[in-house]
N, C-alpha and C positions, 0 to 999 in steps of 0.2 A: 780524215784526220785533220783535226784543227792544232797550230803549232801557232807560236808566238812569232819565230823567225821569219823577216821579210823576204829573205834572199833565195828562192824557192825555186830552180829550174830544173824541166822536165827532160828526160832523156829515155833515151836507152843503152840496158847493159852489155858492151860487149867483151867482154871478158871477166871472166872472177879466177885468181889466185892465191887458195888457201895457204897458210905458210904453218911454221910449227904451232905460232899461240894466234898472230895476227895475218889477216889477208887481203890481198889489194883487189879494187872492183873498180873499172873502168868504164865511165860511161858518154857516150857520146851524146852532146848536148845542141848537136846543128852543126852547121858548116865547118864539119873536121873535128871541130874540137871536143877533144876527152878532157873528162874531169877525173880524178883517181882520189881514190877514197879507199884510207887502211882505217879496216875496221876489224872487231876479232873475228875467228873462226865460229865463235856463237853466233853471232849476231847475224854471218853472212849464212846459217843454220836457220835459225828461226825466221828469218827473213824469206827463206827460200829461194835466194839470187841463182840466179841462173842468166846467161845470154839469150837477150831478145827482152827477155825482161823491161817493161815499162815503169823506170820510178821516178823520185823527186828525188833530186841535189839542194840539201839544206844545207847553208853558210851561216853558220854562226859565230861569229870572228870577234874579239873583243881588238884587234889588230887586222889590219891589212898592209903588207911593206911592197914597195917597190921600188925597185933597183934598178940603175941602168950601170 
C-alpha cells in the first residue's frame, strides 16, 4: 500500500470495540503505548480487525495541539 502520509507506525491490535455506528481499535505501538482509533463499524468490517492483528497507524493531521 503506497500512501502519501509520513507518519506511518506499525503495531499490533489489541483490542477492537464495535459501538452502534462508530468503534474504537487499539493498538499497541512499542513500549506500552496504545494508539486508539475511532473508526466506523465498516471499516473495522472490511478491514477485518481482529486482535493480534499486524497493521499501520497513519497520522494525518492537518493540526497537532499540546497542552500542559
Amino acid at each position: 500500500m503506497k500512501i502519501s502520509a509520513r507518519n506511518q507506525i506499525s503495531g499490533t491490535v489489541t483490542a477492537v470495540h464495535p459501538g452502534a455506528v462508530n468503534g474504537s481499535v487499539h493498538v499497541d505501538i512499542g513500549n506500552g503505548t496504545i494508539v486508539t482509533s475511532n473508526i466506523t463499524n465498516e471499516a473495522i468490517a472490511d478491514l477485518e480487525l481482529a486482535v493480534g492483528d499486524r497493521v499501520t497507524v497513519i497520522v494525518k493531521a492537518s493540526d497537532v495541539l499540546i497542552g500542559k
